[in-house]
Backbone bond lengths (Angstrom), bond angles and torsions (degrees), N, CA, C in turn:
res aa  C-N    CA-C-N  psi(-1)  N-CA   C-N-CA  omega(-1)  CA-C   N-CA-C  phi
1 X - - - 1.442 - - 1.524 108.23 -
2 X 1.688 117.31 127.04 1.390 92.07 144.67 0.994 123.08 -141.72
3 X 1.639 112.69 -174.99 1.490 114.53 -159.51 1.305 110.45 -131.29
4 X 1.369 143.70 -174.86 1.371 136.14 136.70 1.807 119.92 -80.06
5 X 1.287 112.41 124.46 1.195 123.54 161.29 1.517 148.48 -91.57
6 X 1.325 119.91 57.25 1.623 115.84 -160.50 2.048 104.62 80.01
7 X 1.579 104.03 40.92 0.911 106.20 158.66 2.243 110.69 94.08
8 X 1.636 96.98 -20.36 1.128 115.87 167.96 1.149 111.32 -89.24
9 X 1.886 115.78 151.26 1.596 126.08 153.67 1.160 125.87 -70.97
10 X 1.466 145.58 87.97 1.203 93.83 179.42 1.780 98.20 -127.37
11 X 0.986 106.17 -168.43 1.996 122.94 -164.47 1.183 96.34 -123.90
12 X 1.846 112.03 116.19 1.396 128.84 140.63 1.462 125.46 -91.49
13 X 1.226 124.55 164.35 1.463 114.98 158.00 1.287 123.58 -65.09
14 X 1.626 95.91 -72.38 1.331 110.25 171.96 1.134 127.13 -137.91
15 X 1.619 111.33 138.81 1.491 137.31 -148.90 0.989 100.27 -161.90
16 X 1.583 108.14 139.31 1.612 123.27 172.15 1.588 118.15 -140.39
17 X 1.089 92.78 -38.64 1.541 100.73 170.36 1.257 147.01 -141.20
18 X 1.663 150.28 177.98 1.478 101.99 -156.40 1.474 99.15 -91.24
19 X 1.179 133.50 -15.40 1.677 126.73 170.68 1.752 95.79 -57.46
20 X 0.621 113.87 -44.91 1.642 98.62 -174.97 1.679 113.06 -63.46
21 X 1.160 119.92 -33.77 1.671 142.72 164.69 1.536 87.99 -58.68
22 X 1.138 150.97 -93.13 1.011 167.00 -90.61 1.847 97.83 -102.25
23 X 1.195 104.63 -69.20 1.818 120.31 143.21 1.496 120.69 -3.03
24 X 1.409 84.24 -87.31 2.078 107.50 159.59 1.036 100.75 -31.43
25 X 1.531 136.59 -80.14 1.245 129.63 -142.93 1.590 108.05 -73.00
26 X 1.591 113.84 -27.85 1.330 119.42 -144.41 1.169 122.30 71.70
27 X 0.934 107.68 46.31 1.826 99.82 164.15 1.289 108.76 -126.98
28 X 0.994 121.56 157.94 1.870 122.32 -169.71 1.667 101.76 -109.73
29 X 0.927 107.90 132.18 1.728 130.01 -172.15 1.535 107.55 -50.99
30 X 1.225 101.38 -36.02 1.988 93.84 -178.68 1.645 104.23 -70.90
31 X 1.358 117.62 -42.84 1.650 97.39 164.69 0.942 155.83 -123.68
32 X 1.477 102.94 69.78 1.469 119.34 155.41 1.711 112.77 -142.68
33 X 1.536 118.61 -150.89 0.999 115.53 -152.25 1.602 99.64 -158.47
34 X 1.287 126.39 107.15 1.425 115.15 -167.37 1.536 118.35 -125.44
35 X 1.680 131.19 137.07 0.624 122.13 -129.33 1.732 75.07 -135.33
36 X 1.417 124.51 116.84 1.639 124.67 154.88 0.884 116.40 -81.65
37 X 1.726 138.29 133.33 1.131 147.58 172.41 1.556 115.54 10.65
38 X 1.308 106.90 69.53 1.335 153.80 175.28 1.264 121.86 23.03
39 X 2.049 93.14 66.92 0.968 129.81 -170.75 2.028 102.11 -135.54
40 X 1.092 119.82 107.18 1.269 125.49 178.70 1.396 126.49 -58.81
41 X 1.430 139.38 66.66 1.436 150.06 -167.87 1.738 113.92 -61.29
42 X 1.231 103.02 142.80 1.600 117.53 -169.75 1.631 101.16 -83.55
43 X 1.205 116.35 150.88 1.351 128.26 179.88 1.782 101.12 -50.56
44 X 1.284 92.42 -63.73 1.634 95.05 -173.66 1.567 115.83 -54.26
45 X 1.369 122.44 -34.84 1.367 117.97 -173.25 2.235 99.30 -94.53
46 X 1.331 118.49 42.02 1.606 109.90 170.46 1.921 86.45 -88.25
47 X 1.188 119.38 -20.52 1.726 96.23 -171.66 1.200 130.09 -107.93
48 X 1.373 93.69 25.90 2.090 130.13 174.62 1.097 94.65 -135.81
49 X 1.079 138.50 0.60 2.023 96.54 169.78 1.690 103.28 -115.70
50 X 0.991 85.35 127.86 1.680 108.53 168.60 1.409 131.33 -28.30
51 X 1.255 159.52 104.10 1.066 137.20 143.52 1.375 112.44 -67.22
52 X 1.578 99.54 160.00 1.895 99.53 -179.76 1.542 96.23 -155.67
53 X 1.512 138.94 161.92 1.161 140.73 -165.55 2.148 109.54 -58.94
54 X 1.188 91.06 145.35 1.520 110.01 169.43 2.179 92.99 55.41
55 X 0.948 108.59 21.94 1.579 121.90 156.47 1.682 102.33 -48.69
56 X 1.294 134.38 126.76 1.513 145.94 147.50 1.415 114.91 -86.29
57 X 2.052 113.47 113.57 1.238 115.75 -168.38 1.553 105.08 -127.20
58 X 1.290 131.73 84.24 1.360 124.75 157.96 1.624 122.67 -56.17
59 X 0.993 117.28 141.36 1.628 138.48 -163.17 1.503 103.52 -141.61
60 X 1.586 110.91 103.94 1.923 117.95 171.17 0.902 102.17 -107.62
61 X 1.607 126.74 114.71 1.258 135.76 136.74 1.166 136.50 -16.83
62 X 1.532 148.69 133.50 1.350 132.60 166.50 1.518 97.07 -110.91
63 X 1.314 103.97 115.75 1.446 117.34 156.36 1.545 124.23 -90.07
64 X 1.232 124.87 141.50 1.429 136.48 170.20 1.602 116.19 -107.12
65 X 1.541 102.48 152.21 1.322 101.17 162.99 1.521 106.91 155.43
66 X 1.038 137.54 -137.53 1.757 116.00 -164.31 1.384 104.14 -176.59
């Protein structure tokens, strides 16, 4: 499958959802903020919503620090 990622293409095998994307990347779901085809998704719903081919997925980081 692929999708857009933060503006990149890139190709997984297999993917279904965005915790599973999220996995992939290594990043842990409490920090960031992800946005499906430019639609802003709730923490609780990354392990119900669907990815599906040529899908656009922005991912914002929350950084800390002072």
């Amino acid at each position: 499958m692929q999708i857009t990622v933060n503006g990149e293409k890139k190709e997984f095998a297999t993917l279904s959802t965005i915790t599973e994307l999220l996995i992939t990347l290594s990043l842990k779901p409490e920090t960031v903020v992800v946005e499906l085809n430019n639609e802003i998704i709730q923490p609780d719903a990354y392990s119900k919503s669907q990815l599906a081919e040529a899908d656009s997925v922005e991912i914002i980081r929350f950084v800390g620090g002072g």
